[in-house]
PDB file of N, CA, C and O in Angstrom:
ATOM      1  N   UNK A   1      10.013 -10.553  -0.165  1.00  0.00           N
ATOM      2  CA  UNK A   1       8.681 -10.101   0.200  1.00  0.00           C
ATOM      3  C   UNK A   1       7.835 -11.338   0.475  1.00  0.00           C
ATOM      4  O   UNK A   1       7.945 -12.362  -0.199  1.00  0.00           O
ATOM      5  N   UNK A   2       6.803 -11.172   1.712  1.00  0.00           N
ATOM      6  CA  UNK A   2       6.345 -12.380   2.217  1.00  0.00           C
ATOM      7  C   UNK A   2       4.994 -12.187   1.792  1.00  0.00           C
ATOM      8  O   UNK A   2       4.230 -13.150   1.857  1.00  0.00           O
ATOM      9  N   UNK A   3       4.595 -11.110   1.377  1.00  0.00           N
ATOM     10  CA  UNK A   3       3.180 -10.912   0.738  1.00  0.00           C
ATOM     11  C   UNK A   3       2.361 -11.467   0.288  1.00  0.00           C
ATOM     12  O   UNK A   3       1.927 -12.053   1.280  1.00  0.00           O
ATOM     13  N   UNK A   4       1.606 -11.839  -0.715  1.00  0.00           N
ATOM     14  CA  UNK A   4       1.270 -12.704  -1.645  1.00  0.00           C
ATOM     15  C   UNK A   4       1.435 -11.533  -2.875  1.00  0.00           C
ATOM     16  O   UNK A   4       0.742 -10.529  -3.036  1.00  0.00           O
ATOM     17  N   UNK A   5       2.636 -12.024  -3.718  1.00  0.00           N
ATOM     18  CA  UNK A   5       3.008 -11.381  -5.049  1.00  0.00           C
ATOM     19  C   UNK A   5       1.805 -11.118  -5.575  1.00  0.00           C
ATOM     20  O   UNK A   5       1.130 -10.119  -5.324  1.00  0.00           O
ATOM     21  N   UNK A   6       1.567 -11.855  -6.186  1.00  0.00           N
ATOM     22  CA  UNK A   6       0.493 -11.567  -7.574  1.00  0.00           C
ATOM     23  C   UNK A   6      -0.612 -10.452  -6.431  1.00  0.00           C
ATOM     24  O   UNK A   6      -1.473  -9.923  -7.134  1.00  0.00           O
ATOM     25  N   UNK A   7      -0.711 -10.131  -5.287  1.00  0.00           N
ATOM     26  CA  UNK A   7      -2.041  -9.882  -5.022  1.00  0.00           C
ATOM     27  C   UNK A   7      -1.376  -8.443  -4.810  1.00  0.00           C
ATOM     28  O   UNK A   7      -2.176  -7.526  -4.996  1.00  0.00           O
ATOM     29  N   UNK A   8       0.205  -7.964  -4.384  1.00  0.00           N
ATOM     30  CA  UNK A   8       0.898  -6.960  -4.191  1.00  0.00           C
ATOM     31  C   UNK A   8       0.688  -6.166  -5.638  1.00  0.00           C
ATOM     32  O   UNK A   8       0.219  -5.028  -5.670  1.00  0.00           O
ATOM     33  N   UNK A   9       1.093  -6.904  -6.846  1.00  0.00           N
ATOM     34  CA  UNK A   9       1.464  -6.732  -7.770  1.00  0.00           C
ATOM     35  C   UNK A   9      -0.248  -6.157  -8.897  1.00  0.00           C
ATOM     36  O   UNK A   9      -0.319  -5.151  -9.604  1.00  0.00           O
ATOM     37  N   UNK A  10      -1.279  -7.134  -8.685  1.00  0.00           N
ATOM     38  CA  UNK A  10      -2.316  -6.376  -9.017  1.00  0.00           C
ATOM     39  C   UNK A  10      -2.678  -5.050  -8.207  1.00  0.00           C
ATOM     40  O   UNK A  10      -3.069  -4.171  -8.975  1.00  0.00           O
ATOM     41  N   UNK A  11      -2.655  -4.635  -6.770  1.00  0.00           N
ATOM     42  CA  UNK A  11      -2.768  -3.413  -6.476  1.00  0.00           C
ATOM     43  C   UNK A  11      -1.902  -2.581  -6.902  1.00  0.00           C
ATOM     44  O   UNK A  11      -2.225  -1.412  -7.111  1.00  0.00           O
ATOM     45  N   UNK A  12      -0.453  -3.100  -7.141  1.00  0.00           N
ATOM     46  CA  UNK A  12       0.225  -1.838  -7.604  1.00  0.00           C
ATOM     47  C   UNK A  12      -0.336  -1.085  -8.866  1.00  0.00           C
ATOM     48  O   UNK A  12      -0.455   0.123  -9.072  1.00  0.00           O
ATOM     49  N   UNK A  13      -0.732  -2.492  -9.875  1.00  0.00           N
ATOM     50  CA  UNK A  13      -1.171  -2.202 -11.012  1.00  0.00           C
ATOM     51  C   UNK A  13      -2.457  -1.270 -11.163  1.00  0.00           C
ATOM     52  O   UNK A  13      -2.371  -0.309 -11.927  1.00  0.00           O
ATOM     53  N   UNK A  14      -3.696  -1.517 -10.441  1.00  0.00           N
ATOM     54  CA  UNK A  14      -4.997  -0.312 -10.196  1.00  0.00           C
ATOM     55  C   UNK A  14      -4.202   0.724 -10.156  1.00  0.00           C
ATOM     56  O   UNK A  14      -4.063   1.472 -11.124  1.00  0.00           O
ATOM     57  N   UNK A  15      -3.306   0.955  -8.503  1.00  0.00           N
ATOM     58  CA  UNK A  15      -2.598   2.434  -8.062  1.00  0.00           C
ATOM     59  C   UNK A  15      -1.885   2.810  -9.756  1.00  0.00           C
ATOM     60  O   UNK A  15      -2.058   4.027  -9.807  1.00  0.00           O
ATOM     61  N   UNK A  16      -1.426   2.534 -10.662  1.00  0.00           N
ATOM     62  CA  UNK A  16      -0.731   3.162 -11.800  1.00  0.00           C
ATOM     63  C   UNK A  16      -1.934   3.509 -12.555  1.00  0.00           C
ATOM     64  O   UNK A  16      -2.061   4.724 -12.708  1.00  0.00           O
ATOM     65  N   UNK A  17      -3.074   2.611 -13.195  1.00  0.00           N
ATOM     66  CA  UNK A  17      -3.777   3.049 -13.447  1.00  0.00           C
ATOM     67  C   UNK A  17      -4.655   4.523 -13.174  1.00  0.00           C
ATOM     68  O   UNK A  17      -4.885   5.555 -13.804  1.00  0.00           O
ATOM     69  N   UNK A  18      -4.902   4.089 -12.175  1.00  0.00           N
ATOM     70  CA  UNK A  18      -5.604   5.569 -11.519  1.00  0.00           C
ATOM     71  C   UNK A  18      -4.771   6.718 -11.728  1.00  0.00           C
ATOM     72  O   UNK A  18      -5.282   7.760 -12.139  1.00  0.00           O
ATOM     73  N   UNK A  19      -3.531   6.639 -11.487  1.00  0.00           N
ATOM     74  CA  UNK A  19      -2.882   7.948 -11.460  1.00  0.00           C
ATOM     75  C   UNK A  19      -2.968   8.124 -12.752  1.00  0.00           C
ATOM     76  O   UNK A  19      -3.066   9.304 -13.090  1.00  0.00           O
ATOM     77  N   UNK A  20      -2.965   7.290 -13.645  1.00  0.00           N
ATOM     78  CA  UNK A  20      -2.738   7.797 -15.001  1.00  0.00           C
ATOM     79  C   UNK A  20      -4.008   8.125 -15.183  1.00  0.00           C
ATOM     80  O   UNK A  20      -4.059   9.299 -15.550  1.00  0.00           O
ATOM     81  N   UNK A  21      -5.037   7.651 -15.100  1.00  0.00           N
ATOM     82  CA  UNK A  21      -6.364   8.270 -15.305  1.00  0.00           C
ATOM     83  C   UNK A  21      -6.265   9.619 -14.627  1.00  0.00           C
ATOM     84  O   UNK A  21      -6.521  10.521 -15.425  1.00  0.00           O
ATOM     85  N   UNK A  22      -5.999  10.006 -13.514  1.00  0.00           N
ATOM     86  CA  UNK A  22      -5.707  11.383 -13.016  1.00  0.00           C
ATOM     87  C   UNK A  22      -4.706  12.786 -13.411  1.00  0.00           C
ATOM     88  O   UNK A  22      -4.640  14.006 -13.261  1.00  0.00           O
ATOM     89  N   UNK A  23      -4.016  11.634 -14.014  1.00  0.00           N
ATOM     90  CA  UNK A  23      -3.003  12.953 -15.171  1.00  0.00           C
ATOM     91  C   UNK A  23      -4.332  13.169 -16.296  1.00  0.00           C
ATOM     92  O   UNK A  23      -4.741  14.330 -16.266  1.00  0.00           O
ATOM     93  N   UNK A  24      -4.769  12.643 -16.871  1.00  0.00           N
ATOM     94  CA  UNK A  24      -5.298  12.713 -18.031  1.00  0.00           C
ATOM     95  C   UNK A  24      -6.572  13.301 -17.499  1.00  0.00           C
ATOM     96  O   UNK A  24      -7.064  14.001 -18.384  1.00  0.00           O
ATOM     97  N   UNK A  25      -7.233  13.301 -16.517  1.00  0.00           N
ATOM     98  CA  UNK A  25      -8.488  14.314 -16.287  1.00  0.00           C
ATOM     99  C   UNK A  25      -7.703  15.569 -16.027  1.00  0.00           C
ATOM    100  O   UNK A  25      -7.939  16.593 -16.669  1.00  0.00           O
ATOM    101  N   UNK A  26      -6.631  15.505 -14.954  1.00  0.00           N
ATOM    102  CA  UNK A  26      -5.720  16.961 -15.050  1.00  0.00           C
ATOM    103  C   UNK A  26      -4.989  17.850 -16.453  1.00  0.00           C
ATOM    104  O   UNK A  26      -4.625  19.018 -16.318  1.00  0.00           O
ATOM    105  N   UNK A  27      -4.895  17.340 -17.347  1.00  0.00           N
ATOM    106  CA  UNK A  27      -4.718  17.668 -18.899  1.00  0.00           C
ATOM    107  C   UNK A  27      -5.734  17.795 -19.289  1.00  0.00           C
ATOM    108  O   UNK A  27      -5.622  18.572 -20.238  1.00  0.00           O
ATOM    109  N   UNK A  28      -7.268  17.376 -19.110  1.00  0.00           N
ATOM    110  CA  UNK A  28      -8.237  17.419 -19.961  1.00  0.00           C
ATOM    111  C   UNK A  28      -9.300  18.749 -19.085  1.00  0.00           C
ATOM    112  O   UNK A  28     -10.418  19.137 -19.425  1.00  0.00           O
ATOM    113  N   UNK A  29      -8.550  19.152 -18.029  1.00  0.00           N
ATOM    114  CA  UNK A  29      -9.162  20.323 -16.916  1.00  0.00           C
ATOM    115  C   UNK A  29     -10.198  19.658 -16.487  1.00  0.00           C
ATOM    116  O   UNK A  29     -11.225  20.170 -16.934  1.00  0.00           O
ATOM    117  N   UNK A  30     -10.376  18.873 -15.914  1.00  0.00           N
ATOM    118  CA  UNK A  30     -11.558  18.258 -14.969  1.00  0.00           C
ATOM    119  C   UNK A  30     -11.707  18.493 -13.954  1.00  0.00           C
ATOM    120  O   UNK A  30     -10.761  18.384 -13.175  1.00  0.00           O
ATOM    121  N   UNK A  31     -13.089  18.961 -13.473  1.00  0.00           N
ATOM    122  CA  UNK A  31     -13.473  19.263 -12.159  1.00  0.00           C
ATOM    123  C   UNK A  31     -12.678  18.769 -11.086  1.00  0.00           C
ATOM    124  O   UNK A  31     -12.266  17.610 -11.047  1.00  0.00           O
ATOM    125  N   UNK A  32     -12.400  19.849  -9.993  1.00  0.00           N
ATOM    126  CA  UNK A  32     -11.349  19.770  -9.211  1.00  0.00           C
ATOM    127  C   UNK A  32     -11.842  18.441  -8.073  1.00  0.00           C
ATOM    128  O   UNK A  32     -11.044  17.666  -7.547  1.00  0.00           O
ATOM    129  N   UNK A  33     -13.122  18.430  -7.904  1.00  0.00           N
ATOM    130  CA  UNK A  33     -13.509  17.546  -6.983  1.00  0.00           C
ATOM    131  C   UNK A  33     -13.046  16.000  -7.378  1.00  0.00           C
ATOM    132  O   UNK A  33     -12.368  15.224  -6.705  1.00  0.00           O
ATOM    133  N   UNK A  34     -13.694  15.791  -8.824  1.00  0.00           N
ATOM    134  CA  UNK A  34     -13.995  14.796  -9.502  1.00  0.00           C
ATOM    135  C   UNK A  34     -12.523  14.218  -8.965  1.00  0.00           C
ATOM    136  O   UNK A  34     -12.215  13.392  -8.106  1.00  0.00           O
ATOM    137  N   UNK A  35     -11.679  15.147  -9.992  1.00  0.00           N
ATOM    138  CA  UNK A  35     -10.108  14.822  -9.857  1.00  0.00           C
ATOM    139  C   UNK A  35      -9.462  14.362  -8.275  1.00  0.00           C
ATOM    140  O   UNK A  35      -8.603  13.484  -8.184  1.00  0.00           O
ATOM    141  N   UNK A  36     -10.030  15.114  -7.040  1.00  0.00           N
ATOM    142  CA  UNK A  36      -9.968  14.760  -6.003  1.00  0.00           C
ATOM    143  C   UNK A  36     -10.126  13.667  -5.142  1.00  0.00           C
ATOM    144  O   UNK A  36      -9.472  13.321  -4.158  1.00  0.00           O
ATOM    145  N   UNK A  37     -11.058  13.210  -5.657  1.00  0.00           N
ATOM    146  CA  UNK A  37     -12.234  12.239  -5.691  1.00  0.00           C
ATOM    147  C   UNK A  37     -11.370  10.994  -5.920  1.00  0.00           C
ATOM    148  O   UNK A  37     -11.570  10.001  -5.221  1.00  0.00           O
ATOM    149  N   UNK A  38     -10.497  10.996  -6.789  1.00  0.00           N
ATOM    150  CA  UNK A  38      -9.837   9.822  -7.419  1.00  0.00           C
ATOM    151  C   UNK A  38      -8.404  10.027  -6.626  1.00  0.00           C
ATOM    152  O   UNK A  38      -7.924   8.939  -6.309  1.00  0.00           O
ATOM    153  N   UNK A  39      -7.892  10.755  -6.371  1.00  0.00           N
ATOM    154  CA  UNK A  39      -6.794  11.296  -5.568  1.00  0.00           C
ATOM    155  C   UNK A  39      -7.083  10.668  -4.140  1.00  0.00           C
ATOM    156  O   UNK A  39      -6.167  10.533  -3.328  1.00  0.00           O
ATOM    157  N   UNK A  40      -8.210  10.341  -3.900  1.00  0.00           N
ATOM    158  CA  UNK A  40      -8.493   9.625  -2.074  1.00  0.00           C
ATOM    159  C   UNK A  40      -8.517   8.431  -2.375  1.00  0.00           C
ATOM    160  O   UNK A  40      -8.233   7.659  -1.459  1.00  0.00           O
ATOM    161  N   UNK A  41      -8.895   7.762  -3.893  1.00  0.00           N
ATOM    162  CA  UNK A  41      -9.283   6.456  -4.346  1.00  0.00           C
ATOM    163  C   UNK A  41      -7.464   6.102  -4.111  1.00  0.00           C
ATOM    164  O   UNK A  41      -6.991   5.310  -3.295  1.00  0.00           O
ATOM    165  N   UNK A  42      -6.987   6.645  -4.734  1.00  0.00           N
ATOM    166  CA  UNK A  42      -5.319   6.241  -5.098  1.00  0.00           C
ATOM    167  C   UNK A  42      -5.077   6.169  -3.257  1.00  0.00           C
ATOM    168  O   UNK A  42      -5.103   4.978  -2.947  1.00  0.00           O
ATOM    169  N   UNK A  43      -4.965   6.627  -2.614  1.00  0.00           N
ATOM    170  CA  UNK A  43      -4.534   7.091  -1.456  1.00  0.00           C
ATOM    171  C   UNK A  43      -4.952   5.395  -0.702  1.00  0.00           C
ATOM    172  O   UNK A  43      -4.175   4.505  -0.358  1.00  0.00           O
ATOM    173  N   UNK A  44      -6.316   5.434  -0.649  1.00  0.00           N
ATOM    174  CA  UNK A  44      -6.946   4.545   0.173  1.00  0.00           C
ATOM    175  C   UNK A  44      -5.931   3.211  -0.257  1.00  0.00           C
ATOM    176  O   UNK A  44      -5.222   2.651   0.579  1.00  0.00           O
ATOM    177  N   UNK A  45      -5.982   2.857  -1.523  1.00  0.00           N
ATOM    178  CA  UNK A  45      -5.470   1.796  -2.275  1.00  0.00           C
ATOM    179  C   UNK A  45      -4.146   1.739  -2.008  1.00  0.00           C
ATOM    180  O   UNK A  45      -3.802   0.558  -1.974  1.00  0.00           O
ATOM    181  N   UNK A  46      -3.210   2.508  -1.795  1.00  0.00           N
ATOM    182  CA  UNK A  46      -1.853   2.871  -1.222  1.00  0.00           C
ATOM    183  C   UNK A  46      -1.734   2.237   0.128  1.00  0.00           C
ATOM    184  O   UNK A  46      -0.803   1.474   0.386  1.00  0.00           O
ATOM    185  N   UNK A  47      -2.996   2.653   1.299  1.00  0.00           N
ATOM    186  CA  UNK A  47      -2.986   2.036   2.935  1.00  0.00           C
ATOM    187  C   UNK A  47      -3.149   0.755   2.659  1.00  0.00           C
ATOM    188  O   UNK A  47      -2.458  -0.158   3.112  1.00  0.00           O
ATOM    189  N   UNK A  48      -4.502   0.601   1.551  1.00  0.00           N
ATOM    190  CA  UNK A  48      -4.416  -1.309   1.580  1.00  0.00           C
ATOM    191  C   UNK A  48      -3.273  -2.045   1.189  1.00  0.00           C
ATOM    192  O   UNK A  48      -3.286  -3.218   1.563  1.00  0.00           O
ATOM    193  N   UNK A  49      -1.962  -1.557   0.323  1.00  0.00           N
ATOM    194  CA  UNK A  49      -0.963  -2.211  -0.474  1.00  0.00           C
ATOM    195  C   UNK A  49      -0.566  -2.342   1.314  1.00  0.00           C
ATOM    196  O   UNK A  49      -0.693  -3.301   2.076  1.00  0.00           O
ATOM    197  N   UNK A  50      -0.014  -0.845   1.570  1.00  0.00           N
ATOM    198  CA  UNK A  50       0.776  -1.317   2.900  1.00  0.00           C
ATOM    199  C   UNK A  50       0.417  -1.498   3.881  1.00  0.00           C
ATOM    200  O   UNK A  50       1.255  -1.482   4.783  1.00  0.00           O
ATOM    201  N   UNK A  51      -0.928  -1.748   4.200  1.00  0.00           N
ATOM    202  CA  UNK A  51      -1.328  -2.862   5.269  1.00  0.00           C
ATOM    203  C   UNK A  51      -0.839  -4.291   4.475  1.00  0.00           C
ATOM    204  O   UNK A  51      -0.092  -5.127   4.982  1.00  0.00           O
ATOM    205  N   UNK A  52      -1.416  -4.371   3.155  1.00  0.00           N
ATOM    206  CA  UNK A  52      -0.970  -6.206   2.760  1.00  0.00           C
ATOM    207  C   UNK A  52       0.741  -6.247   3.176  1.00  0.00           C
ATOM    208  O   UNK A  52       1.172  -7.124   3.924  1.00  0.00           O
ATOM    209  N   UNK A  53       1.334  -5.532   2.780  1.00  0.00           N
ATOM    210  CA  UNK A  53       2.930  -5.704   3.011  1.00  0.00           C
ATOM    211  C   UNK A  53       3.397  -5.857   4.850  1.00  0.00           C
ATOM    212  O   UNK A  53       4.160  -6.663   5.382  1.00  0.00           O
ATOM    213  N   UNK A  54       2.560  -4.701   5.471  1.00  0.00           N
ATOM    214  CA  UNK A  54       2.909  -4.739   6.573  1.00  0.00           C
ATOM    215  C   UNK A  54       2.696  -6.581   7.388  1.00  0.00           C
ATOM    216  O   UNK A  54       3.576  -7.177   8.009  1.00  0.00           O
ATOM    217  N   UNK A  55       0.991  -7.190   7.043  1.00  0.00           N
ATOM    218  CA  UNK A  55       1.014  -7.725   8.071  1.00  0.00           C
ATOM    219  C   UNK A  55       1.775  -8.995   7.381  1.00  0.00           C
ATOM    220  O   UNK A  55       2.255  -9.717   8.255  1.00  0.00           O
ATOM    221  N   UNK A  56       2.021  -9.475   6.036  1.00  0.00           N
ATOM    222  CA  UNK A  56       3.179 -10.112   5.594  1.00  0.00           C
ATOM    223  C   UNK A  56       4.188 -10.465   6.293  1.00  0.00           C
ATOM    224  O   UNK A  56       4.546 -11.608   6.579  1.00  0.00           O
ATOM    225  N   UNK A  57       4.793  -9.175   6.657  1.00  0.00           N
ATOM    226  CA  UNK A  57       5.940  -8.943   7.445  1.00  0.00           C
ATOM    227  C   UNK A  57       5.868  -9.439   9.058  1.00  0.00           C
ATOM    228  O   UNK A  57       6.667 -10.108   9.714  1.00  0.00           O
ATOM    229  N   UNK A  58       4.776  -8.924   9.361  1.00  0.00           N
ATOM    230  CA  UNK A  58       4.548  -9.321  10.661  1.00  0.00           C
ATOM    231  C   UNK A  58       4.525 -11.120  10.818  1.00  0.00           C
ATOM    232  O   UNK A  58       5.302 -11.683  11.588  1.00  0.00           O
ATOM    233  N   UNK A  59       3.797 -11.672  10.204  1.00  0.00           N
ATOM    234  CA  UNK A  59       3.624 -12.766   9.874  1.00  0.00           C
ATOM    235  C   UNK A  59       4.801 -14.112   9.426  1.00  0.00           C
ATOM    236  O   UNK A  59       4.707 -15.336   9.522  1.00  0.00           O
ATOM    237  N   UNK A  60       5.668 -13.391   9.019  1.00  0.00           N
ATOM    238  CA  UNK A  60       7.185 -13.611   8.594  1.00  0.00           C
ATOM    239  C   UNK A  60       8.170 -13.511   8.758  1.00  0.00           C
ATOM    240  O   UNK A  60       8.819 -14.483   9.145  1.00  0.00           O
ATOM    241  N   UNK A  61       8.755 -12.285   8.542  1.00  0.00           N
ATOM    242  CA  UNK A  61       9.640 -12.212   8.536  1.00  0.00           C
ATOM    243  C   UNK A  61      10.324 -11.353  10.054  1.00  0.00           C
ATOM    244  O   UNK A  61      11.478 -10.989  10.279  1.00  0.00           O
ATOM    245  N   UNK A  62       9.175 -11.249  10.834  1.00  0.00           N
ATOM    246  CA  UNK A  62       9.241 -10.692  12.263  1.00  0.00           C
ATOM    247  C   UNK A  62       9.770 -11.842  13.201  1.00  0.00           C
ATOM    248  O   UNK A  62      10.768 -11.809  13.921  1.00  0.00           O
ATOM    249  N   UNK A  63       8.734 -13.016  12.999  1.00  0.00           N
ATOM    250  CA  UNK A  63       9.183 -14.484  13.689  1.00  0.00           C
ATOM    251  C   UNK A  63      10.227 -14.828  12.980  1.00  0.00           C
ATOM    252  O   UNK A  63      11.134 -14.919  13.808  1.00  0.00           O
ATOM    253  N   UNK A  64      10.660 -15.083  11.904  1.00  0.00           N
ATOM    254  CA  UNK A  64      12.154 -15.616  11.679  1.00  0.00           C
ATOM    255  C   UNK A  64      13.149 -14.440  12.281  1.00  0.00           C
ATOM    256  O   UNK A  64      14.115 -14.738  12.984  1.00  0.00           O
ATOM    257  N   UNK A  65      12.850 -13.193  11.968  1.00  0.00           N
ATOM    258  CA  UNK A  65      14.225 -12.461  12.567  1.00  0.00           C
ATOM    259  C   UNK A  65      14.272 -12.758  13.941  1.00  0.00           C
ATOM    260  O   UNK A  65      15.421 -12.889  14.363  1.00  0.00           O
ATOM    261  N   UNK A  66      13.142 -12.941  14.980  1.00  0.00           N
ATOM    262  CA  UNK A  66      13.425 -13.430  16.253  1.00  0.00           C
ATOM    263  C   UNK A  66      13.897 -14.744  16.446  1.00  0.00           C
ATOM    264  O   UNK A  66      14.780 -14.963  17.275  1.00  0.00           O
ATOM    265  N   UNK A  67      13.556 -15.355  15.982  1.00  0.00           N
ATOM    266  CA  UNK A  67      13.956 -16.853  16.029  1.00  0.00           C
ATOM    267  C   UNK A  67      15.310 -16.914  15.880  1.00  0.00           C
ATOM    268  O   UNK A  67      15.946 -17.827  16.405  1.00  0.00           O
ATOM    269  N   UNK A  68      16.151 -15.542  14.841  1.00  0.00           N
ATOM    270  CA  UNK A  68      17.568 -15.798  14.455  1.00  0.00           C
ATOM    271  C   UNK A  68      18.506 -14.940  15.772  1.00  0.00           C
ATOM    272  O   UNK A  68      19.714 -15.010  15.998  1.00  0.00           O
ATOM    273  N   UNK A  69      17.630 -14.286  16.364  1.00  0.00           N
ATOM    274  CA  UNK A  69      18.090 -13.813  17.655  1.00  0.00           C
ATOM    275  C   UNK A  69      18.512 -12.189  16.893  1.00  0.00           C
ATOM    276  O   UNK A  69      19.608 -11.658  17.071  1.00  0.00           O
ATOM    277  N   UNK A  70      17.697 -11.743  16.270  1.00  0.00           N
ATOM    278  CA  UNK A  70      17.890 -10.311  16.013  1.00  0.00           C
ATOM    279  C   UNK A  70      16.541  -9.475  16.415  1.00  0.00           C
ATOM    280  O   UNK A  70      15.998  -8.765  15.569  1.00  0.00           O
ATOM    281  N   UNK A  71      16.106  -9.572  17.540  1.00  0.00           N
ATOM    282  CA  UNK A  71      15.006  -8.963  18.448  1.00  0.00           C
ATOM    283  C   UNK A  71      15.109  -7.177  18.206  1.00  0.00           C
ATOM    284  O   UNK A  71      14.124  -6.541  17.830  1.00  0.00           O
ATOM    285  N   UNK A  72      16.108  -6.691  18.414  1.00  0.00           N
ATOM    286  CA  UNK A  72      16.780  -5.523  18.718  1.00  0.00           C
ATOM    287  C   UNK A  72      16.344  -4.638  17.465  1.00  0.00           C
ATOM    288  O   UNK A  72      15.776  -3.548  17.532  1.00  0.00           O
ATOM    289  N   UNK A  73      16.692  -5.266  16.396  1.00  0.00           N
ATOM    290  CA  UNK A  73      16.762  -4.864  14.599  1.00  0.00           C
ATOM    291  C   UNK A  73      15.369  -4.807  14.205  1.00  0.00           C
ATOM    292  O   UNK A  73      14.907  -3.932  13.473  1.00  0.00           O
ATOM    293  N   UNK A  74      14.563  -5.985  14.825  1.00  0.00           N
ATOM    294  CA  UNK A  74      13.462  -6.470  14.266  1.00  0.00           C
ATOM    295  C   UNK A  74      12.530  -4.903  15.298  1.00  0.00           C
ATOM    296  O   UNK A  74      11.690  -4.056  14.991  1.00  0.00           O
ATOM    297  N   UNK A  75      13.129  -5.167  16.260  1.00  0.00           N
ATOM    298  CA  UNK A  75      11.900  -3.566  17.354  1.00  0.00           C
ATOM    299  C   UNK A  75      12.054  -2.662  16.139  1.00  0.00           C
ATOM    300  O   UNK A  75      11.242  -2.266  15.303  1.00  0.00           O
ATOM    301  N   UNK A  76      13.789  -2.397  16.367  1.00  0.00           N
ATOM    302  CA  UNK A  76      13.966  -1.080  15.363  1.00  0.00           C
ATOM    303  C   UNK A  76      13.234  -0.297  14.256  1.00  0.00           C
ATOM    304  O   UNK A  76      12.849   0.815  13.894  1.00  0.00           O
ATOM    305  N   UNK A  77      13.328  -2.308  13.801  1.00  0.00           N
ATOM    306  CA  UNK A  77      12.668  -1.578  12.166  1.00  0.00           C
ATOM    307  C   UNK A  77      10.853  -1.086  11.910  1.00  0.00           C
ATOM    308  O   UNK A  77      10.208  -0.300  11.217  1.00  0.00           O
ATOM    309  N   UNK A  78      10.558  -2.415  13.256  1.00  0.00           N
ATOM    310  CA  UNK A  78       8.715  -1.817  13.270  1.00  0.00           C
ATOM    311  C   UNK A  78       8.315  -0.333  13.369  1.00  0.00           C
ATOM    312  O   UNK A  78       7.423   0.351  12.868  1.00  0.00           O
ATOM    313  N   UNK A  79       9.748  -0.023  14.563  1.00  0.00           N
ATOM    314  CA  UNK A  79       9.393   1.433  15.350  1.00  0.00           C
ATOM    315  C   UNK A  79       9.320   2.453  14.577  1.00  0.00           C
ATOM    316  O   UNK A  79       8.525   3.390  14.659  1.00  0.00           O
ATOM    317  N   UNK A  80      10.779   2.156  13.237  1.00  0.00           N
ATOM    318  CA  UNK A  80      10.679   3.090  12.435  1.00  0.00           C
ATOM    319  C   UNK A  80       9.787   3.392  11.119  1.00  0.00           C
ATOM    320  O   UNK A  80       9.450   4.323  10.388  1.00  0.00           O
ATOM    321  N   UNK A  81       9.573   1.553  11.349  1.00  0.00           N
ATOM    322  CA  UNK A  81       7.900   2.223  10.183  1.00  0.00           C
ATOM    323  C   UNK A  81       6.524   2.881  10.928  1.00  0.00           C
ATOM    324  O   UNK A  81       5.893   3.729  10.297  1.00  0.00           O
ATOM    325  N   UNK A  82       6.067   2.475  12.288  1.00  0.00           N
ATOM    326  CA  UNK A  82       5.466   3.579  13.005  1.00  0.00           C
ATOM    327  C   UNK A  82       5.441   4.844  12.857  1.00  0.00           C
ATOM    328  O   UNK A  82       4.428   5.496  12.604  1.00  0.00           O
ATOM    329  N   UNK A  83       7.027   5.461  13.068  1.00  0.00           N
ATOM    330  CA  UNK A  83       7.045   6.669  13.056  1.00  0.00           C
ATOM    331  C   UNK A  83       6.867   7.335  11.806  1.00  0.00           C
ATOM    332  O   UNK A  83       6.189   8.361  11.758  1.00  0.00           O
ATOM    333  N   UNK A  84       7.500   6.773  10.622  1.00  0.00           N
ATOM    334  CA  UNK A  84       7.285   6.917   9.392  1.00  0.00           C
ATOM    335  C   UNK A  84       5.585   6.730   8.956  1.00  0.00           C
ATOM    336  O   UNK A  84       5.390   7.383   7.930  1.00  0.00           O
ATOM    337  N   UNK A  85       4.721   6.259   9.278  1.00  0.00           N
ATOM    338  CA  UNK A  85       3.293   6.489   9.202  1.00  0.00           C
ATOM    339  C   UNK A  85       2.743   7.366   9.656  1.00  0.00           C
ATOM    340  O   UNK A  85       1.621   7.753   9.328  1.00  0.00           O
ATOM    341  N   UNK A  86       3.596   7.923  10.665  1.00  0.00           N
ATOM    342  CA  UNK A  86       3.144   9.213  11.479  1.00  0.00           C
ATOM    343  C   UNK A  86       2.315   9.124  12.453  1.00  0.00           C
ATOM    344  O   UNK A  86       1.433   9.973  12.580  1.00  0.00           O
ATOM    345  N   UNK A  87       2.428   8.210  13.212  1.00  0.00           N
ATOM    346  CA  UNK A  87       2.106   8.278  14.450  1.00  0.00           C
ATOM    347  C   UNK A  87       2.960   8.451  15.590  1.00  0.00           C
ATOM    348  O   UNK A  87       2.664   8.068  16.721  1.00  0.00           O
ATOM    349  N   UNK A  88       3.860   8.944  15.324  1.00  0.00           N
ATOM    350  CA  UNK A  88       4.295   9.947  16.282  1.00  0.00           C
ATOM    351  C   UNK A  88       4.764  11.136  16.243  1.00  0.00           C
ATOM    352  O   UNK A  88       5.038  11.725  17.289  1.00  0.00           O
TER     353      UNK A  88
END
């Protein structure tokens, strides 16, 4: 991973937090919004992890796979995280 660790690794850490704060308002019956509310917080924080990972990658490990002459692998794999985001 070309990321910056520690900065991957503290967002993962919020995203666990939160969810666990969100089990525990869901056990404690908390307003559905409230609970919701924190459910978009987790979400948002999820796009920022994988934007940080994505442009990592771009940044890295996209130019070395071209440089090693694997162009083909390197389309592949962008295309299929595209589609996997759902944009198509």
């Amino acid at each position: 991973m070309h990321a910056d660790k520690q900065d991957v690794l503290k967002r993962l850490n919020y995203i666990e937090g939160h969810l666990g704060g969100i089990r525990k308002m869901i056990e404690e019956d908390k307003y559905c919004v409230d609970i919701l509310r924190q459910t978009y917080a987790v979400r948002k924080a999820i796009e920022k992890l994988e934007g940080l990972l994505v442009e990592g990658h771009l940044h890295t490990c996209v130019p070395e796979g071209i440089a090693e002459g694997r162009e083909d692998q390197i389309i592949q794999e962008l295309v299929q995280l595209y589609n996997l985001a759902g944009n198509r």
